[in-house]
N, C-alpha and C positions, 0 to 999 in steps of 0.2 A: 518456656513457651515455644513450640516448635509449630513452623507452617508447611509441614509437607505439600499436602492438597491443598489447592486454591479452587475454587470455584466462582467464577464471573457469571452473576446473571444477567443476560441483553448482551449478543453478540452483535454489535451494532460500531460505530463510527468510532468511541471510546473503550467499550469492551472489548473487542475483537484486538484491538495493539494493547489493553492492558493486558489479555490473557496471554497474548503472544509474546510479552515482555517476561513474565512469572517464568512459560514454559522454557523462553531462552538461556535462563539463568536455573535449568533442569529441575523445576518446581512438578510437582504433578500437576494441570490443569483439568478441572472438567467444566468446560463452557456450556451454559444453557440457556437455548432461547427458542420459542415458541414458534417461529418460521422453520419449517421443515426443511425448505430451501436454503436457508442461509446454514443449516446443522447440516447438511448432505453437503453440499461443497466446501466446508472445511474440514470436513471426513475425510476429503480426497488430496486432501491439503492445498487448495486455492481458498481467494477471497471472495467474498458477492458485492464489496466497495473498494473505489480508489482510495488508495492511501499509497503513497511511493515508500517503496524496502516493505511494506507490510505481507508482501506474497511472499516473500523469499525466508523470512522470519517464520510465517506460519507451515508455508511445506516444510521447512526443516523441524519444527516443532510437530509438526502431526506424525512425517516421515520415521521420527526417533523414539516417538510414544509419548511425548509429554506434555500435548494438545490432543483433547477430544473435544466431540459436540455431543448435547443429547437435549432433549426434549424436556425431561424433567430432571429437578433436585437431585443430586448424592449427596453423600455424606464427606464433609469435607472440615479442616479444620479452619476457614476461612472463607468468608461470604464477602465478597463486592456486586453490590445493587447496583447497577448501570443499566436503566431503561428509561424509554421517555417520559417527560411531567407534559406533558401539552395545557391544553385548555379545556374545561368542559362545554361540550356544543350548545351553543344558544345561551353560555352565560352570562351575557353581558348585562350588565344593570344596570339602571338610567342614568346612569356617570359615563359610561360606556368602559367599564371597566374587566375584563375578561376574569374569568375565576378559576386558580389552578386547578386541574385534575390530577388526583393523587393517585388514580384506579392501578396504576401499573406496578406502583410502588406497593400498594397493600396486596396485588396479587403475587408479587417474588417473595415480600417477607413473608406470607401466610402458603407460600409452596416451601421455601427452604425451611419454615418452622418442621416442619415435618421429619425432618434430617437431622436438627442443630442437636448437638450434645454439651453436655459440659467442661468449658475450656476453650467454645469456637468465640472467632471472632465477625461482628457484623457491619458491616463498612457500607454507607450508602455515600454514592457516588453520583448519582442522578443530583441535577442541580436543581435545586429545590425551596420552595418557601420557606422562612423561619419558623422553625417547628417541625417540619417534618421528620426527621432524626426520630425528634419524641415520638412523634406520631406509630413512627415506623417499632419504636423498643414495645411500643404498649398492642400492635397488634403481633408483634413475637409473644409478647406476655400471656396476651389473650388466649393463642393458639399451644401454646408451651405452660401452661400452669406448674408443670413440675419442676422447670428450672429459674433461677432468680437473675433479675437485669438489673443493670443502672438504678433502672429507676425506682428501685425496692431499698435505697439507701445503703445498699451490701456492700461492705467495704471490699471484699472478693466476689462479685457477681461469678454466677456460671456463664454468663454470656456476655460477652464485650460487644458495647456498640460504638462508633464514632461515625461522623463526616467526614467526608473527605472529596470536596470538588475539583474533577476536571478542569484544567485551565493549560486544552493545547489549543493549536493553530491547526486545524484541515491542510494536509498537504505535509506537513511538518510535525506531523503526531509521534510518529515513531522516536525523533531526538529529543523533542518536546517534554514526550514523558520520562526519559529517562534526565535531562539537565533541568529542567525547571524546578524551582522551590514547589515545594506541597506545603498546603492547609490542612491540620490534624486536628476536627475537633471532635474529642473524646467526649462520651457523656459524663467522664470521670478521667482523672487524672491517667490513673492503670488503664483506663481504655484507648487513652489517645498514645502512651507507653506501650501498649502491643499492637498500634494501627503502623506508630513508627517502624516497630521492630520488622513490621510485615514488608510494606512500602521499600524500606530500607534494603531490600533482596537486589533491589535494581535503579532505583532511584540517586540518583549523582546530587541531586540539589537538594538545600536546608530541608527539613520538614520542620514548619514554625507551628508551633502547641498553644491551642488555645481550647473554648469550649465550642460545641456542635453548634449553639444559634451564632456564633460569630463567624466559624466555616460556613455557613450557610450564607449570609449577610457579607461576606467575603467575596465572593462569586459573583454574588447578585448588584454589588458594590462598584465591583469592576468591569462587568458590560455594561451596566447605565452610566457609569462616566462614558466608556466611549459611544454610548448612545447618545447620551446629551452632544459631544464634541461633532457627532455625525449629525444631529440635528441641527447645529451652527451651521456646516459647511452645505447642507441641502435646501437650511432657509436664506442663506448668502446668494445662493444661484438663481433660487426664486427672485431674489432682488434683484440682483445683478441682470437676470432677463428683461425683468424690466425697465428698467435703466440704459439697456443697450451696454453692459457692460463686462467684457470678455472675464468670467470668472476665475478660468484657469490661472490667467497672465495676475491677475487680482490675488491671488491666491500664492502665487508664488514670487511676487513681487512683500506682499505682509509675510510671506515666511523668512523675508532676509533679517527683520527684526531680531533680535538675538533671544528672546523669551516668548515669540509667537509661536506657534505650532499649530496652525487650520489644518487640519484632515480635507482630505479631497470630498465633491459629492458624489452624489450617486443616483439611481433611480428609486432609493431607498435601503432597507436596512434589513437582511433577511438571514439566515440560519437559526439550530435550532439557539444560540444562547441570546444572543446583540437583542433579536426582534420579539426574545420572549421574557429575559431574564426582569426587566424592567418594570412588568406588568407584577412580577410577584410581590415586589415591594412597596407597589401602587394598589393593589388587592389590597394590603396589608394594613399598609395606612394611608389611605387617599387625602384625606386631610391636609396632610404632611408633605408627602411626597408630589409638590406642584410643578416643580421646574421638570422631574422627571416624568411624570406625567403629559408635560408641554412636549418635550423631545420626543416620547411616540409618537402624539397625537401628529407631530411634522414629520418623523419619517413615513407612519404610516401614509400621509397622506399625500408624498412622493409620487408614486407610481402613479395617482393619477393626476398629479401634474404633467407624467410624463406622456401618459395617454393621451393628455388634450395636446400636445407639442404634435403629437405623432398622426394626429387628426388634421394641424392644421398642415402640415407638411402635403399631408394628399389630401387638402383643400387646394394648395397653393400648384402642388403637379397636376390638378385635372383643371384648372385655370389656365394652365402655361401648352396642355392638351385635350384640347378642347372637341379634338378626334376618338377622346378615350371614356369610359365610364368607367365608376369605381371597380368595379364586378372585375376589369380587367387588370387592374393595377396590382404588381406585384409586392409588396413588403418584406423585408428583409428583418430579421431581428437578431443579431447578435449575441448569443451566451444566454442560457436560461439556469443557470446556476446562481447559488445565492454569492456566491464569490469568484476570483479568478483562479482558473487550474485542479478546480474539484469537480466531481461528480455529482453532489450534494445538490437539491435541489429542494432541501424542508427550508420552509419561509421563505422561497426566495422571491424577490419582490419583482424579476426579471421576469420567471415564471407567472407569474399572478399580471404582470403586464399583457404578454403574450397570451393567455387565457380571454383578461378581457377585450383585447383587439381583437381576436379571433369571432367575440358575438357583435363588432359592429364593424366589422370591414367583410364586406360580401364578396373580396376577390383571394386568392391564393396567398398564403405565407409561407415562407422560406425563413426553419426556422437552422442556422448554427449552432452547434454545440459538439465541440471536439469531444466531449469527456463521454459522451454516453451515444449509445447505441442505435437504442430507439425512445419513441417521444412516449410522454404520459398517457397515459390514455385521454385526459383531457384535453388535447391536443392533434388528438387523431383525426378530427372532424376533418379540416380542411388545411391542415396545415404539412408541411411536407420536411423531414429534415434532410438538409445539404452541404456543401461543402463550402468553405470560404468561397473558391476560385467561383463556382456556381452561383452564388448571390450576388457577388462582384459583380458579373456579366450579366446576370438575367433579369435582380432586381427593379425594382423601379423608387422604391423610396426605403433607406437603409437607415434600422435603429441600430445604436450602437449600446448594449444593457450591459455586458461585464465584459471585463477589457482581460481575457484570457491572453496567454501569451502567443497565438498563431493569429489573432488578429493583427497587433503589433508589426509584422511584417509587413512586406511588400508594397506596393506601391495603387496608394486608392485618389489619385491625385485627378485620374481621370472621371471620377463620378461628380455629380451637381451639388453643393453645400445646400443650397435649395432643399432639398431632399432629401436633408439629414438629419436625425436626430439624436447628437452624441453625448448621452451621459455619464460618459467616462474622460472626455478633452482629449481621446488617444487619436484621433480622426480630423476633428475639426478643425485643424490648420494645415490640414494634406488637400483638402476639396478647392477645387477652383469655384469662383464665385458665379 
């Protein structure tokens, strides 16, 4: 079983460093994905996402021939499915429970079916509900009548399928995928045997073999634990507000314990795995799945804890200026990414903060964000992006949303605590009272 060709479909945040991993290690790649922009500037050998070492890997890989982009399917001996699973619009059900969208998934298999031969292999890599795998072998079947899968009981299928989930860090994707253990679940033994043999071109760490709904279950296992753990530390600060009780110092006074380990809070819980993965196994079995269930329902509902903090704040400045009306008061908001030090801004609950401030404050926002350019278009209304030093000075009441590392700096000792709202603890002991 040989992999010359690889083909990643969704050149996106995972796809784009896995294809660039295959081509490093002199694979042929052919990347494909439906944004014309993102397939044109890896043509030219740049990236259209931050990812740190990930330009330098990809011009070298386009520059030598063994990175392309293209629009549609070729022919290749090797399929990795990496495109988004979101949500379907408006599906929430009187539980309030969101309903995967598989639409992306059945549009790659039913493009690459058009290509597969016998002997390829088909890897989904999108993080996805239990079942999907299957889901994914039976519309190759649908569309391939002539070759046999898995799931035809064929002890040699012509077409291998396995899972195989993503499990890097933003920021650290590039080491990530090459040291970290992999999840291999074949829909058959031989399948997860040639998903190894593939992975194995580049990959340093274990590949642990198991079956496809337990890789799937695997994934989704692992961001609801630290969903639950993030919904401890978000509903701690809720108390602790109340309470008058510094949560940070609280926080790292219970982590001297020798077996406690509190996660810090936040203004909530955003990218696309932590704030989505959780919901598939709550779609799944609601019944069951209660504690995890509880944990979205708290971080979701985060951000607008954090919104009424940041209301009362310029309650409390147009009290203390009583010369000023809302209209004129500046707000500051710190970091619109779903994390610290990415460009990433799917889920981010920083962003979805700043969106809904922007329909109930009628003056100016000054929005931070080192990592990108320009603002959303949701965002464009009245909001203005600036620099540290510039909010520093001109603001009038400063949210602090993600604790990127150029916040960290310098010296903000001279602004009013009054007039803060820091839901990261990186601030709130620099302000004078």
């Amino acid at each position: 079983m040989s992999f010359e060709t690889v083909s990643v479909i969704g050149l996106g945040y995972i796809g784009l460093p896995t294809a660039a991993m295959f081509a490093s290690r002199k694979k042929k790649v052919i990347g494909v994905d439906v944004n014309q922009h993102a397939v044109d500037t890896i043509n030219r050998g740049e990236i259209h996402i931050v990812e740190p070492e990930l330009d330098i890997i990809v011009h070298a890989a386009v520059t030598e021939g063994y990175l392309k982009a293209t629009t549609k399917p070729e022919p290749a001996d090797a399929f990795l499915i990496a495109v988004p699973t979101p949500f379907k619009s408006n599906s929430d059900n009187e539980n309030g429970i969101p309903e995967p969208d598989l639409t992306y998934i059945e549009a790659a298999a039913k493009a690459i079916a058009t290509v597969l031969k016998k002997g390829d292999l088909v890897i989904l890599e999108s993080t996805s509900p239990v079942g999907a795998t299957e889901q994914m072998a039976e519309w190759l079947k649908e569309a391939r009548s002539d070759l046999s899968f898995p799931q035809d009981n064929n002890i040699e299928p012509d077409v291998n399928v396995a899972h195989c989930p993503e499990r890097v860090l933003p920021g650290h994707v590039v080491r990530e995928l090459v040291e970290n253990d992999r999840v291999i679940g074949g829909m058959t033994l031989k399948c997860s045997e040639a998903a190894i043999k593939l992975y194995k071109t580049f990959v340093k760490g274990d590949c642990v073999t198991t079956n496809a709904r337990t890789a799937e279950m695997a994934k989704l296992t692992e961001n609801s634990c630290r969903d639950v753990q993030i919904a401890f530390a978000n509903e701690l600060s809720i108390i602790c507000d109340k309470l008058d009780i510094d949560v940070w110092e609280l926080i790292s006074i219970a982590n001297r314990h020798p077996r406690i380990n509190i996660l810090q809070p936040g203004p909530g819980v955003g990218g696309h795995c932590i704030a989505v993965d959780p919901w598939f196994i709550v779609s799944k079995t609601p019944s069951e799945a209660r504690i995890i269930h509880t944990a979205r329902k708290v971080n979701d509902a985060k951000p607008g804890w954090v919104l009424n903090k940041v209301k009362l704040a310029l309650a409390n400045y147009l009290l203390d200026h009583k010369d000023k009306v809302a209209s004129e008061v500046i707000i500051a908001c710190y970091g619109v990414a779903f994390k610290p030090d990415i460009d990433d801004l799917r889920e981010s609950p920083a962003l979805n903060i700043v969106v809904e401030l922007q329909k109930v404050h009628s003056g100016p926002l000054f929005i931070v964000e080192p990592n990108i350019t320009t603002l959303p278009e949701n965002l464009e209304i009245k909001s203005k992006l600036v620099s540290t030093k510039e909010a520093l000075i001109h603001a009038d009441i400063h949210v602090m949303l993600v604790d990127h590392k150029e916040f960290k700096k310098g010296d903000v000792s001279f602004l009013n605590k009054k007039y803060l709202v820091d839901c990261k603890g990186i601030w709130e002991n620099s302000f004078v009272d």
